[in-house]
MARNU-844712 format. One line per 10 residues: their letters; for each residue x, y, z of N, C-alpha, C. Coordinates in Angstrom, 2 decimals, always signed. Layout:
N
A = X:Y:Z:X:Y:Z:X:Y:Z ~ ...
! end
This chain:
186
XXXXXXXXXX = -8.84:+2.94:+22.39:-10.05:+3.27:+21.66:-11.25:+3.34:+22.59 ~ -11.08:+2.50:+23.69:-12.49:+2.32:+24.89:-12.97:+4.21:+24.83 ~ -13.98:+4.49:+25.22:-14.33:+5.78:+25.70:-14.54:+6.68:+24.63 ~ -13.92:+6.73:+23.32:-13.92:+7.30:+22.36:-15.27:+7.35:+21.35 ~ -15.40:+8.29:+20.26:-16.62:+8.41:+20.29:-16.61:+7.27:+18.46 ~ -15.19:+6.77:+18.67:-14.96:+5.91:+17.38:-14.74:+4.37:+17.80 ~ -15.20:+4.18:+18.90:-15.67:+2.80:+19.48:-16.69:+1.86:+18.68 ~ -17.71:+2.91:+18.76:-19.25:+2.46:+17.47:-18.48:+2.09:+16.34 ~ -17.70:+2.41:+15.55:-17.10:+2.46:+14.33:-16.41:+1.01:+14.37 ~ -15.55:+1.04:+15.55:-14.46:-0.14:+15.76:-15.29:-1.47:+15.72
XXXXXXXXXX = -16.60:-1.13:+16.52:-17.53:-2.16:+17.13:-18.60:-2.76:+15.77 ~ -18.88:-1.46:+14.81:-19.49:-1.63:+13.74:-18.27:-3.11:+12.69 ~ -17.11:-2.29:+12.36:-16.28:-2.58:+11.57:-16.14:-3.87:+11.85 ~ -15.89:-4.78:+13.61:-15.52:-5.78:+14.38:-16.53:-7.22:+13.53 ~ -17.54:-6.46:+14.10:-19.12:-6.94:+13.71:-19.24:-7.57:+12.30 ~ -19.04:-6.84:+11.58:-18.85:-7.04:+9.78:-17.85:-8.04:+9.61 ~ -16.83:-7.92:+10.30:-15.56:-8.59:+9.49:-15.73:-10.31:+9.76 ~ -16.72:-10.43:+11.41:-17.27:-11.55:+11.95:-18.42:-11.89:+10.98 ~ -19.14:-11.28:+11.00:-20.16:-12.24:+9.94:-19.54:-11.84:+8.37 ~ -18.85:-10.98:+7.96:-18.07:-11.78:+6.36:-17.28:-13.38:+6.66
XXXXXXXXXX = -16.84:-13.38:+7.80:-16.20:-14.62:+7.96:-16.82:-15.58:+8.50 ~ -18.21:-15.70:+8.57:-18.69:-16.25:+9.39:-19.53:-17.06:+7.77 ~ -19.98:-15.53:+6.77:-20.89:-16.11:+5.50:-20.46:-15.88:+4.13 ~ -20.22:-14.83:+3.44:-19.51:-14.78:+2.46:-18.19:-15.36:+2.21 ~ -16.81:-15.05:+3.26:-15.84:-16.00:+2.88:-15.93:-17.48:+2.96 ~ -16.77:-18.39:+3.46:-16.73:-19.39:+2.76:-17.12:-19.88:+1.48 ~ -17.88:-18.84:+0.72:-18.21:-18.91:-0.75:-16.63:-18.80:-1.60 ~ -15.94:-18.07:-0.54:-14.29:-17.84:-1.05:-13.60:-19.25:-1.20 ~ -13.57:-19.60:-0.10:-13.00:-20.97:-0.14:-13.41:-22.20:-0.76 ~ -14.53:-21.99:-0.90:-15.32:-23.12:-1.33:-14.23:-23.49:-3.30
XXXXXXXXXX = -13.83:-24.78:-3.06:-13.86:-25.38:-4.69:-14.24:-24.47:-6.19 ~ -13.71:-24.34:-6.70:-14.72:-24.16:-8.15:-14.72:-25.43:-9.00 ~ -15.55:-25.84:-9.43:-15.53:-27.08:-10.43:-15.99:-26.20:-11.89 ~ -15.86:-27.02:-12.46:-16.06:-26.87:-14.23:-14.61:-26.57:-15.03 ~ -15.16:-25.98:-16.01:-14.34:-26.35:-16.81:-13.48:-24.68:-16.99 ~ -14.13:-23.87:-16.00:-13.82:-22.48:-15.80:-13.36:-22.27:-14.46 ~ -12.80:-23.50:-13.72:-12.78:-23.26:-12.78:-11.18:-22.90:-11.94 ~ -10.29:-22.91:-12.90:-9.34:-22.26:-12.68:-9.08:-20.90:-12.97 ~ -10.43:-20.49:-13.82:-10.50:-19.32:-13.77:-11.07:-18.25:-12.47 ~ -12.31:-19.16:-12.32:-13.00:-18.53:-10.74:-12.01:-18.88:-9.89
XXXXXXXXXX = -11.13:-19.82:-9.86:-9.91:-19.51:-8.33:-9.28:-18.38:-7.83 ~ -8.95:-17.82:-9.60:-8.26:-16.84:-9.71:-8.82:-15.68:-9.16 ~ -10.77:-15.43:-9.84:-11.17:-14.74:-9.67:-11.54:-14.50:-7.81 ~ -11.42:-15.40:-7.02:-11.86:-15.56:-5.90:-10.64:-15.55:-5.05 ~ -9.37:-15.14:-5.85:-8.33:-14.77:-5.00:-8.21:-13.42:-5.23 ~ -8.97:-12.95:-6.22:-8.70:-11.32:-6.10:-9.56:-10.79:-5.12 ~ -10.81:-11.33:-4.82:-11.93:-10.87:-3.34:-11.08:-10.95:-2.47 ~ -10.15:-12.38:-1.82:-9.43:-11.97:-0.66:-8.14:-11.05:-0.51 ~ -7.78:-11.01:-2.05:-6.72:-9.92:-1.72:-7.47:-8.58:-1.47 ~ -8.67:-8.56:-1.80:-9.45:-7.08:-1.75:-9.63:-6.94:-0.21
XXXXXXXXXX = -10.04:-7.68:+0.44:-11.03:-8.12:+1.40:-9.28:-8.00:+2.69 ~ -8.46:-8.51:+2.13:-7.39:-8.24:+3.73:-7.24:-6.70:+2.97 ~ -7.05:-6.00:+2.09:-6.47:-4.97:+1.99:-7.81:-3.83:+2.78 ~ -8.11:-4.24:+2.55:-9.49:-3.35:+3.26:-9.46:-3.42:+4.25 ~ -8.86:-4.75:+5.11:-9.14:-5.08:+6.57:-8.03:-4.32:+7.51 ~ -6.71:-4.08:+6.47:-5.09:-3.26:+6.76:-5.80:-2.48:+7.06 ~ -6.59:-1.79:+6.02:-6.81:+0.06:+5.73:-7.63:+0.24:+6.92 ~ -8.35:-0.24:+7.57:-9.77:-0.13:+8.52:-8.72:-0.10:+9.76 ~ -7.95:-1.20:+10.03:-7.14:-1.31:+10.77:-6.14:-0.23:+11.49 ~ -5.26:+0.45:+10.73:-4.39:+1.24:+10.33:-5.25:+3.08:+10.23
XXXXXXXXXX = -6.58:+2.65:+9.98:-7.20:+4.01:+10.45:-7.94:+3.88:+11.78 ~ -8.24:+3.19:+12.41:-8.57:+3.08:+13.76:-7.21:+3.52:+14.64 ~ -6.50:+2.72:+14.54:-5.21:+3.44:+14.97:-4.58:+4.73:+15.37 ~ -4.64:+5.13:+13.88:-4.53:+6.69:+13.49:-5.82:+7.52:+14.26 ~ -6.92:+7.04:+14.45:-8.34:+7.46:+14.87:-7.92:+7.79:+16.21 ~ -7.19:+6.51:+17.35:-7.09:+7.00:+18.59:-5.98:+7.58:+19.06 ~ -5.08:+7.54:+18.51:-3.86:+8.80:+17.90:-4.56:+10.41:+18.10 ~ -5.32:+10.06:+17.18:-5.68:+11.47:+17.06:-6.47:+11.60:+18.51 ~ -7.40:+11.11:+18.79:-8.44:+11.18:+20.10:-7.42:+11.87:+21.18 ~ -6.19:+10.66:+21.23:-5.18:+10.94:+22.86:-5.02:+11.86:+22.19
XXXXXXXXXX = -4.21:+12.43:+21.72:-4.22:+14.11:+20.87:-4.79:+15.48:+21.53 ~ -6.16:+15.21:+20.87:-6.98:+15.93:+21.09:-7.60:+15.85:+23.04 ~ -7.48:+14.99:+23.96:-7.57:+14.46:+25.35:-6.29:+15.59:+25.95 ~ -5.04:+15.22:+25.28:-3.98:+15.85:+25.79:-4.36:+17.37:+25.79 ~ -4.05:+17.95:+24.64:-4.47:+19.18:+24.68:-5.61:+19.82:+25.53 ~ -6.66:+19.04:+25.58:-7.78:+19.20:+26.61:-7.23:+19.65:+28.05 ~ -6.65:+18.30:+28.17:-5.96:+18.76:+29.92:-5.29:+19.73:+29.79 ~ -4.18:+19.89:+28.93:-3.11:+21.15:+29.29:-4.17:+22.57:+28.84 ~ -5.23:+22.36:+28.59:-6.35:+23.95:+28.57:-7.18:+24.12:+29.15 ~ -7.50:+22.92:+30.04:-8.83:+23.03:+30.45:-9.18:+24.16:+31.04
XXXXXXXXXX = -8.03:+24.57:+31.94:-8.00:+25.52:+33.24:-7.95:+26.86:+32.50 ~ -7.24:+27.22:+30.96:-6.86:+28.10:+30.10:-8.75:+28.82:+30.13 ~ -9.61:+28.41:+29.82:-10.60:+28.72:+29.14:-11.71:+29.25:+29.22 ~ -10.97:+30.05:+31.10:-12.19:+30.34:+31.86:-11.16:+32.13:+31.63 ~ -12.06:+32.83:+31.41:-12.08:+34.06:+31.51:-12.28:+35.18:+30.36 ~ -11.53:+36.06:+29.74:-11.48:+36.82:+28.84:-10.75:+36.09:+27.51 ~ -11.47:+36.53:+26.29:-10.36:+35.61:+25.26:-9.82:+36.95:+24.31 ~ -8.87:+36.33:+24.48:-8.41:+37.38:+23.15:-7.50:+37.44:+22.74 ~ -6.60:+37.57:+21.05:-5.55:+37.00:+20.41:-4.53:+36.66:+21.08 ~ -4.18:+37.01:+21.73:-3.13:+36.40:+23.14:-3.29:+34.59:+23.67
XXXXXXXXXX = -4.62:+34.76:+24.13:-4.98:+33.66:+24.42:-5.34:+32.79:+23.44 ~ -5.84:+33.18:+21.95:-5.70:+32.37:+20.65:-4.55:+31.70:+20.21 ~ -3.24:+32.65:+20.56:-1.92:+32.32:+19.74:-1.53:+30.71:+20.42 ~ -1.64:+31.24:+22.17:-1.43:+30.51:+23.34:-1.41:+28.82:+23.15 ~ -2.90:+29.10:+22.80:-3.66:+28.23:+22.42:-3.45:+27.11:+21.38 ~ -2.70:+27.84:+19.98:-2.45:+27.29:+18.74:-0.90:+27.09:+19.35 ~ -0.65:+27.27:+20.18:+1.11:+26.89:+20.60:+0.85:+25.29:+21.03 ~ -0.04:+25.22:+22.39:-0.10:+24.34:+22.95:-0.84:+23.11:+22.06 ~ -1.63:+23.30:+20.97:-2.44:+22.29:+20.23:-1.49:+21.95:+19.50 ~ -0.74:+22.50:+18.42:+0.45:+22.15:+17.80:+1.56:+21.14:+18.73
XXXXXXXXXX = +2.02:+21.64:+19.75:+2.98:+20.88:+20.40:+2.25:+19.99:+20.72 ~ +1.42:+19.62:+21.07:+0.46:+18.77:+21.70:+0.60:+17.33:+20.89 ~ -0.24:+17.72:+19.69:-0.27:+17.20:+18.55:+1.17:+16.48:+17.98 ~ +1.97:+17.77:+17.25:+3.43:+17.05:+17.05:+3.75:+16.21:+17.71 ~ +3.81:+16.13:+19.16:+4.35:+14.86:+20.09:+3.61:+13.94:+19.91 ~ +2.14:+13.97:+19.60:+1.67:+12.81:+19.97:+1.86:+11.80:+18.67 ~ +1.81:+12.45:+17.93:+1.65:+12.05:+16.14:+3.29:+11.18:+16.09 ~ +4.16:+12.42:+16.52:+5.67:+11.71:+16.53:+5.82:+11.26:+17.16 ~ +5.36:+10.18:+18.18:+5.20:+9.01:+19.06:+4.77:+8.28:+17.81 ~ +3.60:+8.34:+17.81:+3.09:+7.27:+17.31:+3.78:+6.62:+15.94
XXXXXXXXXX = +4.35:+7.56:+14.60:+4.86:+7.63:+14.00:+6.34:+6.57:+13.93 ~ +6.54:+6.86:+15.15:+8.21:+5.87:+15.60:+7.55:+4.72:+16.43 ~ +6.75:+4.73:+16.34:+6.39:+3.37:+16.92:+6.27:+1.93:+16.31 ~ +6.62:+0.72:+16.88:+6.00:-0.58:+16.07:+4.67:-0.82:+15.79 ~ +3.81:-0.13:+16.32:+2.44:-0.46:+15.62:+2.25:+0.60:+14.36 ~ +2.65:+1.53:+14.18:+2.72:+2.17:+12.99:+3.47:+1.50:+11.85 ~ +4.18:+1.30:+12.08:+5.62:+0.24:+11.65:+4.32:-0.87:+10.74 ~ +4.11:-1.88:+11.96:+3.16:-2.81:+11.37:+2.11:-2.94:+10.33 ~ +1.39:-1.62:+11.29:+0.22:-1.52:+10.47:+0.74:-0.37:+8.84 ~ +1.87:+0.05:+8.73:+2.42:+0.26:+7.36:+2.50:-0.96:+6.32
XXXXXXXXXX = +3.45:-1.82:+7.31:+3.55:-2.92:+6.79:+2.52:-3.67:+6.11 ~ +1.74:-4.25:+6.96:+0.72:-4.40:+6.39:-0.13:-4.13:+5.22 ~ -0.59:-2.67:+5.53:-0.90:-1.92:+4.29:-0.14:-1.74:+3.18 ~ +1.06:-2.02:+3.19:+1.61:-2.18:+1.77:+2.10:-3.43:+1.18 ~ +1.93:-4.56:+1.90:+1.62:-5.52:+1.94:+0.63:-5.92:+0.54 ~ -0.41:-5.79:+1.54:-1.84:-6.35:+1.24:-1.89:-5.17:-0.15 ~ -1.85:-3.60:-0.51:-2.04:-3.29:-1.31:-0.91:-3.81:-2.51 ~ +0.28:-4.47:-2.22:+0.94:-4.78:-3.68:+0.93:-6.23:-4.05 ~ +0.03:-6.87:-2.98:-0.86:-8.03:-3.43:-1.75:-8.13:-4.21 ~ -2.52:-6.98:-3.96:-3.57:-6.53:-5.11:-3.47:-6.21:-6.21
XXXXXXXXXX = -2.47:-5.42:-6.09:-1.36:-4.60:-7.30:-1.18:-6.19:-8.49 ~ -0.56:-6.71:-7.55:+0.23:-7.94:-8.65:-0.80:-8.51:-9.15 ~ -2.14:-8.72:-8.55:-2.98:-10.00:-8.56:-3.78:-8.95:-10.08 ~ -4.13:-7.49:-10.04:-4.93:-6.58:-10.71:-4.18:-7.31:-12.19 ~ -2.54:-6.83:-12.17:-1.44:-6.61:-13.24:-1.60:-8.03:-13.82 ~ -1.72:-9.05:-12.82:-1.79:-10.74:-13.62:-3.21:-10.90:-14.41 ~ -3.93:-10.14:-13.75:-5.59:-10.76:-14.21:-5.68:-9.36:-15.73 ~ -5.13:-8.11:-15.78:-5.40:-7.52:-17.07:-4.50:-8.54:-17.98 ~ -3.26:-9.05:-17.82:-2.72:-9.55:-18.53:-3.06:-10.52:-19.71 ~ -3.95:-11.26:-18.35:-4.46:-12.73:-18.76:-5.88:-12.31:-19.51
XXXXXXXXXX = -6.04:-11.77:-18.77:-8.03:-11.35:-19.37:-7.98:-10.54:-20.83 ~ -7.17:-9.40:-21.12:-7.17:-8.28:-21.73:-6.16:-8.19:-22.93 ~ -4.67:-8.32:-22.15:-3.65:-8.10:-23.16:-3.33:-9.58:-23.74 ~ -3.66:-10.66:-23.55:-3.03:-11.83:-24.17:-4.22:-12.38:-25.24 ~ -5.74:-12.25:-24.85:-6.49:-12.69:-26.13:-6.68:-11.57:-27.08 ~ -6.22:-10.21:-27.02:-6.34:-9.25:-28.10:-4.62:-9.42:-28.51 ~ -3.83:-10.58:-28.37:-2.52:-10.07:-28.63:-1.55:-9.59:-29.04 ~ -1.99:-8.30:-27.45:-0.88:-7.54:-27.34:+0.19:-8.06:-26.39 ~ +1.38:-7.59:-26.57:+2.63:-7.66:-25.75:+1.91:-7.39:-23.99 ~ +2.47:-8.06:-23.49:+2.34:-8.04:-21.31:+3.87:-7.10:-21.01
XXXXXXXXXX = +3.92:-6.66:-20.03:+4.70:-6.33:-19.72:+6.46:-7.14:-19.44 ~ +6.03:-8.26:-19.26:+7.06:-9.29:-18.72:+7.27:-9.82:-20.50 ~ +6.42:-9.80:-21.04:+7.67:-9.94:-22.73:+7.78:-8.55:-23.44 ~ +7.30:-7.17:-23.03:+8.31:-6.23:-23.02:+9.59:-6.04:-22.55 ~ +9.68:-6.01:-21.30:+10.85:-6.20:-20.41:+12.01:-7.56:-20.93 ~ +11.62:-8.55:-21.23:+12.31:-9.66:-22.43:+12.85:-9.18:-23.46 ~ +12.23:-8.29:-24.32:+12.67:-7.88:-25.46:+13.74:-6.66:-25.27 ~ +13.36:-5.83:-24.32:+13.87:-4.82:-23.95:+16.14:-5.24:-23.53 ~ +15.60:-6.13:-22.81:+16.82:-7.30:-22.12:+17.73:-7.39:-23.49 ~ +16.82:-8.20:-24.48:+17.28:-8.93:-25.48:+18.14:-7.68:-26.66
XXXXXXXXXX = +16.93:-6.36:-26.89:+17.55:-5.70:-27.06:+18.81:-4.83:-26.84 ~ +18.94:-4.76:-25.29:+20.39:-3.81:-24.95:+21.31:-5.12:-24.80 ~ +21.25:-6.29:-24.76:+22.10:-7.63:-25.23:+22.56:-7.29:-26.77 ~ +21.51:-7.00:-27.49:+22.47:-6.92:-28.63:+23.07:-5.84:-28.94 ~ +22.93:-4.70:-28.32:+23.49:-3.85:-28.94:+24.63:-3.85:-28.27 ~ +24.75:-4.12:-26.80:+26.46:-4.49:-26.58:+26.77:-5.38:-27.19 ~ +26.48:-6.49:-27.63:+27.49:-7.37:-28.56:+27.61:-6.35:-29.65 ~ +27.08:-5.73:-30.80:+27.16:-5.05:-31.85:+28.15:-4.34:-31.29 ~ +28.41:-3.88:-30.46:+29.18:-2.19:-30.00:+30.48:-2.81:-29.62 ~ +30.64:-4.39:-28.89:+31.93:-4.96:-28.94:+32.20:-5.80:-30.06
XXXXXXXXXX = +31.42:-6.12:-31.24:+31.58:-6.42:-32.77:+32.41:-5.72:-33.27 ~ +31.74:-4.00:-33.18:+32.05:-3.14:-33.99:+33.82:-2.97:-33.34 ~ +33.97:-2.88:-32.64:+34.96:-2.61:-31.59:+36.62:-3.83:-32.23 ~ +35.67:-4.54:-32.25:+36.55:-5.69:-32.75:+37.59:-5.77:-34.18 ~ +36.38:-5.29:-35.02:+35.94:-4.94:-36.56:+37.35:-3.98:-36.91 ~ +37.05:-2.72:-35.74:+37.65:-1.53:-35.83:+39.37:-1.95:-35.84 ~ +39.69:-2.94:-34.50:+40.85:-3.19:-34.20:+41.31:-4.12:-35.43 ~ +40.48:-5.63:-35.70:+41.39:-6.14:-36.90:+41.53:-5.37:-38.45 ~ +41.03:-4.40:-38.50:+41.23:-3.22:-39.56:+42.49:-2.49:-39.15 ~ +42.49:-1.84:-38.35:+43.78:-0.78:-38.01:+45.21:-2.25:-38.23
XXXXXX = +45.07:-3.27:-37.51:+46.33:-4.27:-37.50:+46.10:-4.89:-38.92 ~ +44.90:-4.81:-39.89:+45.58:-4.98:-41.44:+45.82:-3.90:-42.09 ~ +46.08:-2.63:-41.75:+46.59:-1.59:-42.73:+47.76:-1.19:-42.12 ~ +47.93:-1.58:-40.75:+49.56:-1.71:-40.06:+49.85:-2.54:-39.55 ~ +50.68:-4.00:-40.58:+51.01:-5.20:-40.36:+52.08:-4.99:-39.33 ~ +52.81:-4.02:-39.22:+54.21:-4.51:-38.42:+53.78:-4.46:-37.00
! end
């Protein structure tokens, strides 16, 4: 990233994440007391699930940011020398040959790499942390004091339902056989 013109960005982003941790996340950590205060835990675990998922995404595009930079560096060198003289669709096509290949390689490096790997990881991570933490808090907040059904006693009933209908279907099954052996005793 050094030299790049997304350094400021890295250096901006660096900056922020030091003083959130330096002043706001300890309002995170801090206790809740009262009599709501297992509620604000809750609520103050959805900021940090917000707060790393944001930190993946920032992460994971800086990355991608100097990806692209060496990219665009590469191609530079293999044209530099290209760019002195007459231009014309020849030297356009040329051109879109060498930026493409350029590119493809660099992208498909990076792509097969463990820091892509990671920083995937990560990011899907931290976003189905959020996911779960979103799905627990409508549950609790929304669908249980207007009550409606949550998903997890849909999925129960659902269970309960195809439970009975195979027992019914090996009932019926049953039903069928001691009928046929009382209308043909032998």
């Amino acid at each position: 990233m050094e030299g790049t013109p997304f350094e400021s960005t890295k250096e901006f982003y660096d900056s922020w994440l030091e003083g959130y941790g330096a002043t706001f996340s300890r309002h995170l950590d801090m206790p809740a007391v009262g009599p709501l205060r297992e509620k604000s835990e809750k609520m103050m675990k959805g900021f940090s699930n917000f707060s790393n998922l944001y930190e993946s995404w920032m992460e994971s595009n800086s990355h991608l940011q100097s990806v692209l930079m060496e990219a665009m560096r590469k191609t530079y060198e293999k044209t530099a020398t290209e760019t002195e003289g007459a231009v014309g669709p020849e030297r356009y096509r040329d051109f879109y040959k060498v930026w493409i290949e350029t590119y493809s390689r660099t992208f498909k490096e990076y792509l097969g790499s463990e820091r892509f790997a990671s920083d995937l990881g990560k990011l899907m991570s931290h976003s189905l942390d959020l996911q779960k933490y979103n799905k627990e808090m409508l549950e609790e907040n929304y669908l249980k004091p207007m009550n409606l059904p949550t998903k997890t006693e849909i999925d129960e009933i659902n269970k309960e339902v195809y439970s009975l209908k195979k027992k019914v279907k090996e009932l019926t099954r049953q039903v069928r056989e001691l009928s046929e052996k009382g209308k043909n005793p032998s």
